[in-house]
C-alpha positions, 0 to 999 in steps of 0.5 A: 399292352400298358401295365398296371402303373403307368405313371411314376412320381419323383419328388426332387424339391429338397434343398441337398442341404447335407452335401453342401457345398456341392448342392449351392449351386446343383441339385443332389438330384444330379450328383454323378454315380460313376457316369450317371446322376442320381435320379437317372437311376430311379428314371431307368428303374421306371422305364423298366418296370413298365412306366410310360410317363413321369412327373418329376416335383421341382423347386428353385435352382432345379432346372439342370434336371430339366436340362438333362432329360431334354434334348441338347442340340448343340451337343448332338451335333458336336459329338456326330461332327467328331463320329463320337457315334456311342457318346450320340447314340447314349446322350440321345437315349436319355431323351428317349427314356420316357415322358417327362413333365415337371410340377414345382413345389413352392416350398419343401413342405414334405413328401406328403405334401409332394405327392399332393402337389402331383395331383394333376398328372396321377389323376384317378389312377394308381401310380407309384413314387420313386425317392431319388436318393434310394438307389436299388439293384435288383432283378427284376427291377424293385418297383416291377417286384412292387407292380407284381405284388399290386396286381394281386392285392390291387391296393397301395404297396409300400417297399420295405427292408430289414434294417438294424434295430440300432437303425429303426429311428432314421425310418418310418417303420410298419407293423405288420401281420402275415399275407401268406397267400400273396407270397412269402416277401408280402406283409399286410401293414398293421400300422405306420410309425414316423423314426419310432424310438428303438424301444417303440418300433413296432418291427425293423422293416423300415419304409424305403423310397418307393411306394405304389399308391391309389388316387384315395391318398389325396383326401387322406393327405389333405386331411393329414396335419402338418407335422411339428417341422411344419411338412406333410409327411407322407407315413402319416397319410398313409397311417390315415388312409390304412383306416379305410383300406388294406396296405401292403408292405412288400420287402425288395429284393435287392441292394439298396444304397442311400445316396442321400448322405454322404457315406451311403452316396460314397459306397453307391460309388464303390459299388457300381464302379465295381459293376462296371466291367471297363472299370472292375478290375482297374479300379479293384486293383487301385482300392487294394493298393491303398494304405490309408487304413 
């Protein structure tokens, strides 16, 4: 039986620009974790959770994304020729994961804008979207907590996290009332607010990457200015959206990385090295052996 959401949106336009030089000629998208890129992270999250079809949003110079997630002839038959049967069997897996269409956005004009660029493939059902660079370790799986909390509600859920108050302007920060009856990591959003300064954030629940959202986003995000960079943000429509309808926030349990800048990407690293049982204790015993603190 499909779930509730079964298609799951991945903008992946971005330019990477913040881990230059590596991102001139590869998309961030595709900077290895251990042995896997970014977004595999997010595709493997959708895939447990439920997820039957993706669509991933693609600009210029994004087709090694494409390239990983298709089948590569060549390779298969080199590592079945050399009886590399768990390298196979692995690389074959990545193909198998799900259904994969790509959409290209002419220019990273916000992740508003990359939502709407999806419209084809939602269609007129919820769907969620996944932002690549916030890697999440949880059980059960972040977005599946989210699926849970929408099943209930039955309207748009947003993932959200506690984070220092010196912190609160580097996100999109909700206000939010009770929903006690919807479970105690359940908030009803009072209102949305782009990178508040400290002083007027509204919480410290900060909107992470990863949303539930239903078709009547669209007119809300066409109907939504341009910011003054000129992108569509997407807090904004849904600040214009909590017009017409209730949002939820719901807070993620798990552990979050933002590999989208350079020390988050380096801890993400650390710690699924850490994870990995034919890595841990080799690894754990070179970090100790350091003396460059």
């Amino acid at each position: 039986m499909a779930g509730s959401i079964r298609k799951a949106v991945f903008p992946a336009a971005g330019l990477g620009t913040r881990f230059l030089p590596a991102t001139k000629a590869q998309p961030k998208e595709m900077l290895v974790l251990v042995d896997k890129p970014v977004i595999q992270y997010g595709v493997e999250e959708a895939v447990q959770s439920g997820v039957e079809n993706i669509v991933i949003v693609t600009g210029r110079g994004k087709n090694a994304i494409e390239d990983h997630f298709d089948v590569a002839l060549e390779l298969e038959s080199f590592l079945e020729q050399r009886g590399k049967t768990a390298q196979l069997e692995e690389i074959r897996n990545i193909t198998r994961l799900i259904k994969v269409a790509y959409v290209r956005q002419g220019e990273p004009l916000g992740l508003g804008h990359a939502v709407l660029v999806a419209r084809e493939f939602c269609q007129q059902e919820p769907f969620a979207v996944i932002l690549g660079d916030d890697v999440i370790d949880a059980n059960p799986p972040a977005l599946k907590q989210m699926i849970d909390v929408y099943d209930k509600v039955q309207g748009p859920v947003i993932a959200v996290e506690r984070v220092p108050e010196s912190e609160v302007s580097n996100y999109g920060i909700v206000a939010v009332e009770p929903a006690p009856e919807f479970g105690a990591r359940v908030h009803r959003i009072t209102d949305l607010v782009e990178k508040p300064s400290r002083g007027e954030a509204p919480s410290n629940l900060a909107i992470i990457g990863r949303y539930i959202l239903t078709p009547d986003i669209f007119p809300a995000l066409e109907a939504t200015a341009s910011d003054k960079t000129g992108e569509i943000q997407l807090t904004n429509g849904l600040r214009r959206l909590l017009r017409d309808r209730p949002i939820y926030a719901c807070e993620i349990d798990g552990v979050r990385h933002d590999t989208g800048n350079k020390l988050g990407f380096l801890k993400a690293v650390v710690y699924f090295a850490l994870k990995r049982h034919d890595l841990a204790e080799p690894f754990r015993d070179y970090l100790k052996s350091l003396r460059l603190v």
